[in-house]
C-alpha positions as CSV (number, residue, x, y, z in Angstrom):
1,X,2.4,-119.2,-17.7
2,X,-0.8,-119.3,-15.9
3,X,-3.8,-118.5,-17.3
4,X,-6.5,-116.0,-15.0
5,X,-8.7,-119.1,-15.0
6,X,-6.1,-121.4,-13.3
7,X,-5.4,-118.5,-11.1
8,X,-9.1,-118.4,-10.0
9,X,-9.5,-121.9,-9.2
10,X,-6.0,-121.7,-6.8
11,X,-7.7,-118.7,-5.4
12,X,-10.5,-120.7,-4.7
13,X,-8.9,-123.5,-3.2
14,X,-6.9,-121.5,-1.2
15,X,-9.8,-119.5,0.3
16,X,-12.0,-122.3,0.9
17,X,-8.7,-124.1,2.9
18,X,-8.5,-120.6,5.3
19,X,-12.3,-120.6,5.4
20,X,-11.8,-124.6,7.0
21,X,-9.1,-123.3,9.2
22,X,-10.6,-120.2,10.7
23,X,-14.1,-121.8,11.4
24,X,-12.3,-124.5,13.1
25,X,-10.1,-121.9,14.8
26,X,-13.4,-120.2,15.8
27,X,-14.9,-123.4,16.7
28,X,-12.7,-124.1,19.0
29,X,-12.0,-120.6,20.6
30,X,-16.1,-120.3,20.7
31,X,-16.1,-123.6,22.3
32,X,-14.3,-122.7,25.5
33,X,-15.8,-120.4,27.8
34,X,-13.5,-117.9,29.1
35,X,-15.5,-117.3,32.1
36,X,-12.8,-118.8,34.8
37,X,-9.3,-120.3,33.8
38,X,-8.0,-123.3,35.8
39,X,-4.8,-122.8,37.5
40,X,-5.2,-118.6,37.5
41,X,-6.6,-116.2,39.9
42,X,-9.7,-114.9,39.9
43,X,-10.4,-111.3,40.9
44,X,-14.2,-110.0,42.1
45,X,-14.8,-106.3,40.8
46,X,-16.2,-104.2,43.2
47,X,-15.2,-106.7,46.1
48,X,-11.5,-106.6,45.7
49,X,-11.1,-103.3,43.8
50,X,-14.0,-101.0,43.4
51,X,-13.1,-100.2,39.5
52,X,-12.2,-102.5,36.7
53,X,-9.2,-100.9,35.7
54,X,-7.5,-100.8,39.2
55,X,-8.3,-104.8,39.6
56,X,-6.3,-104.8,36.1
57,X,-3.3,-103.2,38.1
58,X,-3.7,-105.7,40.6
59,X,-4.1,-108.5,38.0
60,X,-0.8,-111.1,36.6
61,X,-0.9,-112.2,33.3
62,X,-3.9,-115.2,32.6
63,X,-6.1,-114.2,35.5
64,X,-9.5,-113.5,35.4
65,X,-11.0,-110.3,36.4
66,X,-15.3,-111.0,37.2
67,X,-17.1,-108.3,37.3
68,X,-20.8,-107.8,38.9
69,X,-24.0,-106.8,37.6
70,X,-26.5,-104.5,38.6
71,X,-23.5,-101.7,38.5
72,X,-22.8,-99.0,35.9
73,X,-18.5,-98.6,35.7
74,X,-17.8,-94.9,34.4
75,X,-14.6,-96.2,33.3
76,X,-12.0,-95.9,30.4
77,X,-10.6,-99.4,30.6
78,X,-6.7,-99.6,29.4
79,X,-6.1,-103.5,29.0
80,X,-2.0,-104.0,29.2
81,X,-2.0,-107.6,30.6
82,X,-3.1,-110.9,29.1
83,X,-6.2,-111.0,31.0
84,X,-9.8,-112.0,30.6
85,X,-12.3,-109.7,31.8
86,X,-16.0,-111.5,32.4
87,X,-19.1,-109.6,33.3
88,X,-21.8,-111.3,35.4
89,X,-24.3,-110.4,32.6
90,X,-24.4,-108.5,29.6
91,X,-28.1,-106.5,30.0
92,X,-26.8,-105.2,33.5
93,X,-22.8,-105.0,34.1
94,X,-22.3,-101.8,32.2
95,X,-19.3,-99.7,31.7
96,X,-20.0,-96.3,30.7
97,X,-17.5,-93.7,28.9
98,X,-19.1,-90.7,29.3
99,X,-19.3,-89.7,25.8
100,X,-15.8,-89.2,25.3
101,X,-12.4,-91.7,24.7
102,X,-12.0,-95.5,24.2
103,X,-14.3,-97.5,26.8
104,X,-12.1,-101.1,26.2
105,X,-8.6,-99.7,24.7
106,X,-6.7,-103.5,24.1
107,X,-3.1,-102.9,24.1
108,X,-1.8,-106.7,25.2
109,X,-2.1,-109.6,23.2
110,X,-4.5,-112.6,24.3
111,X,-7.2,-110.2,26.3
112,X,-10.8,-111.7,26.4
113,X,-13.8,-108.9,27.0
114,X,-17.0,-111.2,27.4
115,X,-20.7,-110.1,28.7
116,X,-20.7,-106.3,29.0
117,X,-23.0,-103.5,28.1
118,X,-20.0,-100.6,26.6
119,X,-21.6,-97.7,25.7
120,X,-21.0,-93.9,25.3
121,X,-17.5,-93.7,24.1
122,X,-15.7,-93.0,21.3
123,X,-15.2,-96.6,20.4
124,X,-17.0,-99.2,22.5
125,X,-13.9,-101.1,22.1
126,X,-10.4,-100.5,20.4
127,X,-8.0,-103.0,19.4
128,X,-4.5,-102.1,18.4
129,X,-1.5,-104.0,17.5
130,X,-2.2,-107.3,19.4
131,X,-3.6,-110.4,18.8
132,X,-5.1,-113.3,19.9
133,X,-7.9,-111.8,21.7
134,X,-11.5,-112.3,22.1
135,X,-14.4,-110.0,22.3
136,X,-17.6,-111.9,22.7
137,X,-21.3,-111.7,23.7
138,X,-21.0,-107.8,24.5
139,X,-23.6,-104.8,23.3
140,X,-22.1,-101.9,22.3
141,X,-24.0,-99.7,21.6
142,X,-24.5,-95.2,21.5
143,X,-20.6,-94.5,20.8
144,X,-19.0,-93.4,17.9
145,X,-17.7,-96.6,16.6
146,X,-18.2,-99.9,18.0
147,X,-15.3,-102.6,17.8
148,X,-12.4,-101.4,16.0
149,X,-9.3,-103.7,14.9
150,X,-6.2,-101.9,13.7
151,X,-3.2,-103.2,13.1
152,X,-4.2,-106.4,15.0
153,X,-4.4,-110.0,14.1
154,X,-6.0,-113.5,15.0
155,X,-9.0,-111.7,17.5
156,X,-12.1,-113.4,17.4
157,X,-15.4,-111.1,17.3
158,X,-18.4,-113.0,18.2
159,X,-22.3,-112.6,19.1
160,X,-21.7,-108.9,20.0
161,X,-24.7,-106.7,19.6
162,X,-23.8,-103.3,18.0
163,X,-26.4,-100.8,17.4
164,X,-27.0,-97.0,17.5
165,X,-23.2,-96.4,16.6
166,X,-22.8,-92.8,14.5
167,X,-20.3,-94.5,12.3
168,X,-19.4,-97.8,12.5
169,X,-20.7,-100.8,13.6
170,X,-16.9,-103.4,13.0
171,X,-14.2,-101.9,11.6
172,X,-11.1,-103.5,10.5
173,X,-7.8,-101.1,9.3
174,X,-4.9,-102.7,8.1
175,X,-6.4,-106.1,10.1
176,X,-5.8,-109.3,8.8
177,X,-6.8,-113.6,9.9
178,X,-9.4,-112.6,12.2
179,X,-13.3,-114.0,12.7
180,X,-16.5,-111.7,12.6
181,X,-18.9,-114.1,13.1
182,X,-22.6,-114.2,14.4
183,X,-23.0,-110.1,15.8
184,X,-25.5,-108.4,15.4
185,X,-25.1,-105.3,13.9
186,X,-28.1,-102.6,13.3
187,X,-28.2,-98.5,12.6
188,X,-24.9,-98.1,12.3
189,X,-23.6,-96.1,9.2
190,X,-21.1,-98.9,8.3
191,X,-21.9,-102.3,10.2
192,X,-19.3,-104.3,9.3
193,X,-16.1,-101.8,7.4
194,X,-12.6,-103.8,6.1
195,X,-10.4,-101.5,5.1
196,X,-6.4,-102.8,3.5
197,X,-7.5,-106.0,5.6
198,X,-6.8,-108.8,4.8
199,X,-7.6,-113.0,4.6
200,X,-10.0,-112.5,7.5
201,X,-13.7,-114.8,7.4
202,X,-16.6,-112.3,8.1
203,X,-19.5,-114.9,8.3
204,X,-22.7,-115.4,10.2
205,X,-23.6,-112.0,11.0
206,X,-26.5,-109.9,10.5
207,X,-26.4,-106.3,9.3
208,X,-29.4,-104.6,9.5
209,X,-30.8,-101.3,8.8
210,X,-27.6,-99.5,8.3
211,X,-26.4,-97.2,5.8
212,X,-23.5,-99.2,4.1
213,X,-24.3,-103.0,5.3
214,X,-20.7,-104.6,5.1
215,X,-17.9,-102.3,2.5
216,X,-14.6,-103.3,1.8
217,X,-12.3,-100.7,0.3
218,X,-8.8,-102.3,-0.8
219,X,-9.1,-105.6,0.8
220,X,-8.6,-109.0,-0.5
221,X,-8.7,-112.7,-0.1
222,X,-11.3,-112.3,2.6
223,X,-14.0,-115.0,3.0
224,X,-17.6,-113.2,3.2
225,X,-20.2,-115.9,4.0
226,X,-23.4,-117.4,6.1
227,X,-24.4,-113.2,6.5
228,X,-27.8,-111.8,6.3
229,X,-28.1,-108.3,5.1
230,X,-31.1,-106.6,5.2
231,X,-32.9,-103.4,5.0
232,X,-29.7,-101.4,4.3
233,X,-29.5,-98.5,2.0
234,X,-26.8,-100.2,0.3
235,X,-25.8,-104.1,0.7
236,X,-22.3,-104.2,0.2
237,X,-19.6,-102.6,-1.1
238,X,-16.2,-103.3,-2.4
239,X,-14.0,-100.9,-3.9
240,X,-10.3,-101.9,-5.0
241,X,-11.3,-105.4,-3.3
242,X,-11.0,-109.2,-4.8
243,X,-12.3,-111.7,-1.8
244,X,-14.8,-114.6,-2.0
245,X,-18.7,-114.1,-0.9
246,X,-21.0,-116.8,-0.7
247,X,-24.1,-118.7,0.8
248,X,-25.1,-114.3,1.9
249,X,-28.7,-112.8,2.1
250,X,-29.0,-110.0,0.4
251,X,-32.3,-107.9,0.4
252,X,-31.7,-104.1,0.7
253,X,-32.6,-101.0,-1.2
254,X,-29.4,-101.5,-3.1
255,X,-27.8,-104.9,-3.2
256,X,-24.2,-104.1,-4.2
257,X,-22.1,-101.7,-5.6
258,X,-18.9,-102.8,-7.1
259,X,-15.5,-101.0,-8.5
260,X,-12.7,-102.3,-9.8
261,X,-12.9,-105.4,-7.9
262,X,-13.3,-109.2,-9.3
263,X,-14.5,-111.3,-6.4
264,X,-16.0,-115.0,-6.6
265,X,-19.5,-114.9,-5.8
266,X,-20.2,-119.1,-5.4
267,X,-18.3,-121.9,-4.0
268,X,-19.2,-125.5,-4.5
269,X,-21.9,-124.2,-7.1
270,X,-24.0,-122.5,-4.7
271,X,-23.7,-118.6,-4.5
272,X,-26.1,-116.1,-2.9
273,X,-29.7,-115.2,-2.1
274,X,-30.7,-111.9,-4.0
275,X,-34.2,-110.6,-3.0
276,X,-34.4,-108.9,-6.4
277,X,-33.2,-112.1,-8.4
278,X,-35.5,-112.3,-11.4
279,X,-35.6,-115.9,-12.7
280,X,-36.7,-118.8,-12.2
281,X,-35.8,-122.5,-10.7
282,X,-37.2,-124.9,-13.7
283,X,-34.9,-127.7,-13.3
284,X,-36.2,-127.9,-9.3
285,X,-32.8,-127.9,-7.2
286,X,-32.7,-124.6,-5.7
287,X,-30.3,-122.8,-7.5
288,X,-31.7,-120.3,-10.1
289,X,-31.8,-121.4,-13.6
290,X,-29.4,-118.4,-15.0
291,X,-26.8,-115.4,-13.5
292,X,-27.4,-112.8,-11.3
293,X,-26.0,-110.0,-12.9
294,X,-25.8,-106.1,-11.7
295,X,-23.1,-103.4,-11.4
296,X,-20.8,-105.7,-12.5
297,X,-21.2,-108.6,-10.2
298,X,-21.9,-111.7,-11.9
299,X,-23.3,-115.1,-9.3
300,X,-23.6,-117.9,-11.5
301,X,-25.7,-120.0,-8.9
302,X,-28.0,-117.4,-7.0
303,X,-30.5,-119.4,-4.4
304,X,-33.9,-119.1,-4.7
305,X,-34.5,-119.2,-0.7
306,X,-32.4,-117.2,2.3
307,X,-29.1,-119.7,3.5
308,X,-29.2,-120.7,7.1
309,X,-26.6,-122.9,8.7
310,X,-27.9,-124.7,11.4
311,X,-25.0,-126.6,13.9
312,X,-26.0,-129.5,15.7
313,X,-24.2,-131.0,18.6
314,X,-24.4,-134.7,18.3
315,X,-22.6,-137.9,20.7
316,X,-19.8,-134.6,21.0
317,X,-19.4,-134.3,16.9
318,X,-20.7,-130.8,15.6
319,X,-22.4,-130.7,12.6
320,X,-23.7,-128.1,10.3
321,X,-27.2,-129.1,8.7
322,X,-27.5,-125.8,5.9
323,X,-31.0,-125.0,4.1
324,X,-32.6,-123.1,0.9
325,X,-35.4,-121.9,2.0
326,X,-38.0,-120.0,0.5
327,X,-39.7,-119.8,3.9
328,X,-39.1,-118.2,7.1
329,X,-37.8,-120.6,9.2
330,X,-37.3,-121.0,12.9
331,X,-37.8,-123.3,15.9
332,X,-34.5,-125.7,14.1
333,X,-34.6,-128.5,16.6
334,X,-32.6,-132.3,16.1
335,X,-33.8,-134.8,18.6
336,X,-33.9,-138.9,18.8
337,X,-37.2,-140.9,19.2
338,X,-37.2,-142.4,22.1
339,X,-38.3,-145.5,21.3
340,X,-37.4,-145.7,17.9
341,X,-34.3,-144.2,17.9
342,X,-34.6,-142.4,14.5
343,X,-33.3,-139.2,14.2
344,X,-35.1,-136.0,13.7
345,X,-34.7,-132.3,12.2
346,X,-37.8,-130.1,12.7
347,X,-38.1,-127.1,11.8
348,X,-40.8,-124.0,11.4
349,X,-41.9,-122.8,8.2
350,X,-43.9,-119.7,7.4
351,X,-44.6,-117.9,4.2
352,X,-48.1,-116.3,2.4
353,X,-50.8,-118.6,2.2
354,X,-51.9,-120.3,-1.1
355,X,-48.1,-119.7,-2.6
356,X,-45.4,-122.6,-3.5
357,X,-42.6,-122.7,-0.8
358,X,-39.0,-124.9,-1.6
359,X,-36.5,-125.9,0.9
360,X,-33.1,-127.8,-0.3
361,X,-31.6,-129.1,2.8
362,X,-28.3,-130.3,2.9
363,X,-27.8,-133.1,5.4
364,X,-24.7,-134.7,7.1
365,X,-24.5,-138.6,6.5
366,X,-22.8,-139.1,9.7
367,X,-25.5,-137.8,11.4
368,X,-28.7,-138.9,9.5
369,X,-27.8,-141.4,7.1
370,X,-31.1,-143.8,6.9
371,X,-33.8,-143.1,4.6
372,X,-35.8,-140.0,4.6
373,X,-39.3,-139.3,5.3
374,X,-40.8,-135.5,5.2
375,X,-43.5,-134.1,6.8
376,X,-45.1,-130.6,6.4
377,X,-47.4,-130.8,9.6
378,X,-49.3,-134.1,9.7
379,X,-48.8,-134.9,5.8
380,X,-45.9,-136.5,4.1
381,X,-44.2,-135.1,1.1
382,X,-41.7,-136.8,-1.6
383,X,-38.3,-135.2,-1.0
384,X,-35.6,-135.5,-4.3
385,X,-32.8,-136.5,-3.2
386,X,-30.8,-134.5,-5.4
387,X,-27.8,-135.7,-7.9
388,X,-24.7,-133.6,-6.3
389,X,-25.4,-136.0,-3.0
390,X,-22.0,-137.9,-2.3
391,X,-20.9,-139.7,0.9
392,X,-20.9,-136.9,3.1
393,X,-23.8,-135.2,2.5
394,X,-27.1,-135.4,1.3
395,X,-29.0,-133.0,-0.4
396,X,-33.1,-133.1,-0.2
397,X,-35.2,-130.7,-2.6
398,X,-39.1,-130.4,-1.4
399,X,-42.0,-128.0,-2.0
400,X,-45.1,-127.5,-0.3
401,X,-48.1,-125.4,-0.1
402,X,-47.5,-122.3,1.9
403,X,-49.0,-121.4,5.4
404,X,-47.6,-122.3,8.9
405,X,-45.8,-125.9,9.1
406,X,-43.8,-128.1,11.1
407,X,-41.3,-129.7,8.7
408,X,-40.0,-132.9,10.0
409,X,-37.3,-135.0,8.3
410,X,-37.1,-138.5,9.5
411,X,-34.2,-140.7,9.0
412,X,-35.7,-144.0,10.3
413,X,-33.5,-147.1,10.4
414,X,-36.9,-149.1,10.6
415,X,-37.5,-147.8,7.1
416,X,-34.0,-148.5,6.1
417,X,-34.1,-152.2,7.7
418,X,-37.5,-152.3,5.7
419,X,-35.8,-150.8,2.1
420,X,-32.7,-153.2,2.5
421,X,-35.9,-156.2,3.3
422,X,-37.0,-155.1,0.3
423,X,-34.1,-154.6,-1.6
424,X,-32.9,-158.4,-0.6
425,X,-36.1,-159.5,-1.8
426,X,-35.8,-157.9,-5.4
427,X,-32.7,-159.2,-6.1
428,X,-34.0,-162.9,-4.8
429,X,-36.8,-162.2,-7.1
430,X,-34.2,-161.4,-10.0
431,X,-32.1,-164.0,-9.0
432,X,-35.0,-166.3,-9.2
433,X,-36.3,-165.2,-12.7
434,X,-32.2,-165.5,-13.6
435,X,-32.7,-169.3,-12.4
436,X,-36.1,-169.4,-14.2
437,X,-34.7,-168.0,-17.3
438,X,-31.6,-170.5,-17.1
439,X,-33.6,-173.4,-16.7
440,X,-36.2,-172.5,-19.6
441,X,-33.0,-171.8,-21.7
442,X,-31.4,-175.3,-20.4
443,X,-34.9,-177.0,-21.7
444,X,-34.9,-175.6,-24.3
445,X,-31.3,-177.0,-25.2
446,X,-32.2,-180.1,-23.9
447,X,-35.4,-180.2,-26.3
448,X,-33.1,-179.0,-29.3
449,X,-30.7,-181.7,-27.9
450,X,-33.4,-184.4,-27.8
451,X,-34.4,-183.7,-30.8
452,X,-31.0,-183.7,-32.5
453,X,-31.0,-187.3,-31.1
454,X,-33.7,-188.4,-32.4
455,X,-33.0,-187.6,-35.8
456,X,-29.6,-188.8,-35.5
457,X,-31.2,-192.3,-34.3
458,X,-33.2,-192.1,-37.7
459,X,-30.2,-191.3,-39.5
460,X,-27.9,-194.1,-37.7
461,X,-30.9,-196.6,-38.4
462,X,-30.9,-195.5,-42.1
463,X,-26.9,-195.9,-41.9
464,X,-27.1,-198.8,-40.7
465,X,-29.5,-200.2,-43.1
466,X,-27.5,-199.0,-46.0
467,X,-24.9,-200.4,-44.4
468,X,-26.1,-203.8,-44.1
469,X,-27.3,-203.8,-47.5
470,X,-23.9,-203.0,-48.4
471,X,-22.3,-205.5,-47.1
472,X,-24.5,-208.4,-48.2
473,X,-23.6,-206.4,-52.0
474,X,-20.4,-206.6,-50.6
475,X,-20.7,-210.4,-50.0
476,X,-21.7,-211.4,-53.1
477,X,-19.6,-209.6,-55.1
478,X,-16.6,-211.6,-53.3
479,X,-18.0,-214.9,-54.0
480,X,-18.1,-213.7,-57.6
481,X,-14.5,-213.0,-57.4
482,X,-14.3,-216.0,-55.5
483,X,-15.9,-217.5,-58.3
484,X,-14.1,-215.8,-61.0
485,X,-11.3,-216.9,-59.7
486,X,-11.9,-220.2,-59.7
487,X,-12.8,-220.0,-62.6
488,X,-10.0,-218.0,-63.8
489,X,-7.7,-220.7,-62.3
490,X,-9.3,-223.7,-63.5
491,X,-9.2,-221.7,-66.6
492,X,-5.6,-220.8,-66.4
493,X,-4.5,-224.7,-65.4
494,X,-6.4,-225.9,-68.4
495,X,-4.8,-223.1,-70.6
496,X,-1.3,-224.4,-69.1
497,X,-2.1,-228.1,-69.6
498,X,-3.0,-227.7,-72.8
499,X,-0.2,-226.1,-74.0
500,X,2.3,-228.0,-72.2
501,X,0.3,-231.0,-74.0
502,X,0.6,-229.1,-77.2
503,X,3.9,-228.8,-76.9
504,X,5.1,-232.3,-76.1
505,X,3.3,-233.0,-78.8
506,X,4.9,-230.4,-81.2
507,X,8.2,-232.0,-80.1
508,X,7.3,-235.5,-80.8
509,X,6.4,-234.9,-84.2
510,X,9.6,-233.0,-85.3
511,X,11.5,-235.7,-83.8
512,X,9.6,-238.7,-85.5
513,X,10.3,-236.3,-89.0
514,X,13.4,-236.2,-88.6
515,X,14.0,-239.1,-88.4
516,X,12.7,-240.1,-91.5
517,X,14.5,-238.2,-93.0
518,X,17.8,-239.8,-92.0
């Protein structure tokens, strides 16, 4: 049976593996501008048909309908073909709906609506059952709702300006797998509304000055991240609603309002920037030393600075350099020296004078993977290169002194030719102290050894002299037995002479007896 904890962490790793997929989805779709599609026809609004809607009449399916500026189009546009509809520019190609109906109604899947003014309709633009489309770099603005999705899937909304809406701002009904990502969206009533959507990645936006900043109302297993929210009545709300929300800036006169919901508020231990957050950063990383906790929202790692995500397009590769900044930041530049080739991240840095600013700045090593050197203006600062940096990234905690700075981060490859100079030349030096130690130890054994020779020469000569002493005992005690024996045998012939003498003797004088006695 699995437990609600094991049920969370495959809810996270689900999430974050649709978050991957549907930034590179917009990525690529974001990538690729729509303004004129090889192999299709292209058709000029007012030069070949004097409204839009009559050139989409005209149109097939994948042409490309370019409309002029300088023109306001009193228009309710009806989009029924697979087309992509392009205005010269946004500020001044502007179609108009006369206060009443759908400006943009989408009905057809695969429709792109890119650089228009829409204004004055009921919705700017409405988006039902289709997919696949695109609405991008548009302001909408002075209808009743701005962009609404219903019933519709896999649309991309992107770096549309909504403001001055009476309601809302985004809404998704009954939506699911589509991108909201970098509009912005200011005094609406709702700015960005999901309601029964589903697994769709609202990210990169800001919502500003709007009643209800992003709500959610029976929606789950969205992804809610990268989105600044400010100066909103309320921040966010979720009712009914389990989804994951992360790397957000919150500062409103309400931050959140939650019911019966349980949503993740981190991923990859970094959660959210809470303008209210109460404690403090002791341990120097970044992250806030304890919960955020209110109306029943708990974010274990709240940031002590606003998240930015900052993409940077290098040899064709895009990146993404993020920070924690307690500063305002802007002017992000990379760039390469031009004569030393190092590469460079600047970036502006404001905040009240005479207080402490922090920035943790998380850094791709396959774009700047040399050594680091900071700079607030002309003056170099110590960066800690913090303990959660891995292959991939790097992760660079510094504070300065507030006031106005350019913050430079160096990677230098002449420092890192210099560190791996100096790096080689430590481990000579240990290798040479290893050699010195070895040989001092070797002399040492050679002294014991010499030594232990010596005294085994003393002891050999004392052996020896024993031993010569014992042999000259040696010889004399055989010529005693030599002598002994001699004597012993001399002894021993006399002994046997003697008693062979005796006896011949005995014998001779029974024999003489007995014969006298015969």
């Amino acid at each position: 049976m699995l437990t609600e904890e094991t049920v969370i962490k495959l809810n996270r790793t689900i999430l974050a593996s649709f978050t991957i997929l549907c930034l590179f989805s917009l990525w690529s779709l974001i990538g690729c501008k729509i303004s004129v599609k090889a192999g299709t026809d292209v058709i000029y609004v007012p030069t070949n048909y004097t409204t839009i809607q009559e050139a989409i009449n005209h149109a097939n399916p994948g042409d490309t309908i370019f409309v002029y500026k300088n023109r306001t189009y009193f228009e309710h546009v009806v989009v029924n073909k697979s087309v992509s509809l392009v205005g010269e520019d946004r500020d001044s190609t502007i179609v108009d709906g006369s206060g009443t109906g759908n400006v943009f109604s989408i009905e057809a899947n695969n429709v792109s609506i890119e650089s228009f003014t829409v204004r004055r309709g009921d919705s700017g633009v409405l988006v039902e059952h289709s997919s696949g489309n695109d609405i991008s770099h548009n302001k909408i603005t002075d209808s009743r709702d701005g962009i609404i999705l219903s019933f519709s899937s896999n649309t991309v909304v992107s770096g549309n300006t909504i403001s001055s809406n009476n309601y809302y701002g985004i809404y998704l009904n009954y939506a699911s797998n589509n991108v909201v990502s970098d509009n912005v969206i200011t005094n609406n009533v709702d700015g960005i509304s999901l309601n029964y959507a589903s697994n769709n990645v609202v990210f990169g936006n800001t919502v500003s000055s709007n009643d209800y900043g992003i709500s959610l109302d029976s929606s789950s297993n969205n992804v809610i991240l990268g989105n600044t929210i400010t100066n909103n009545f309320l921040g966010i709300s979720l009712i009914i609603s389990n989804n994951t929300i992360y790397h957000n800036n919150f500062n409103n006169t309400r931050q959140v309002n939650s019911y019966a919901s349980k949503n993740i508020w981190d991923y990859g231990n970094e959660g959210n920037y809470w303008s209210n957050y109460p404690w403090q950063d002791l341990n120097e990383d970044g992250i806030g030393d304890a919960p955020y906790v209110i109306s029943g929202v708990i974010d274990n790692y709240p940031l002590m600075g606003m998240f930015s995500d900052f993409p940077v397009i290098h040899q064709e590769e895009t990146y993404h350099v993020t920070t924690i900044c307690s500063s305002t930041i802007s002017g992000f530049r990379f760039e390469i020296g031009p004569e030393t080739g190092n590469k460079i991240i600047r970036f502006n840095v404001t905040g009240k004078d005479g207080t402490v600013g922090l920035c943790r700045v998380r850094i791709p090593t396959a774009l700047m993977n040399y050594p680091y050197i900071v700079l607030a203006g002309a003056e170099e600062i110590v960066p800690t290169i913090l303990d959660i940096s891995n292959e991939t990234h790097a992760y660079l905690y510094f504070t300065y002194t507030h006031s106005s700075y350019t913050i430079t981060i160096i990677s230098s490859k002449t420092l890192h030719l210099y560190n791996e100079l100096l790096d080689r030349h430590a481990r000579l030096q240990i290798d040479l102290y290893n050699l010195n130690s070895t040989y001092n130890d070797l002399l040492n054994n050679y002294s014991i050894l010499s030594g232990n020779y010596s005294q085994l020469q003393e002891d050999y000569h004392e052996l020896n002299s024993s031993y010569q002493e014992h042999l000259l005992q040696y010889s004399k005690n055989l010529q005693n037995i030599r002598n002994l024996m001699y004597i012993l045998a001399a002894t021993t012939a006399i002994f046997i002479a003697t008693t062979i003498y005796l006896s011949k003797y005995a014998h001779a004088g029974k024999t003489k007896i007995f014969e006298d006695k015969k």
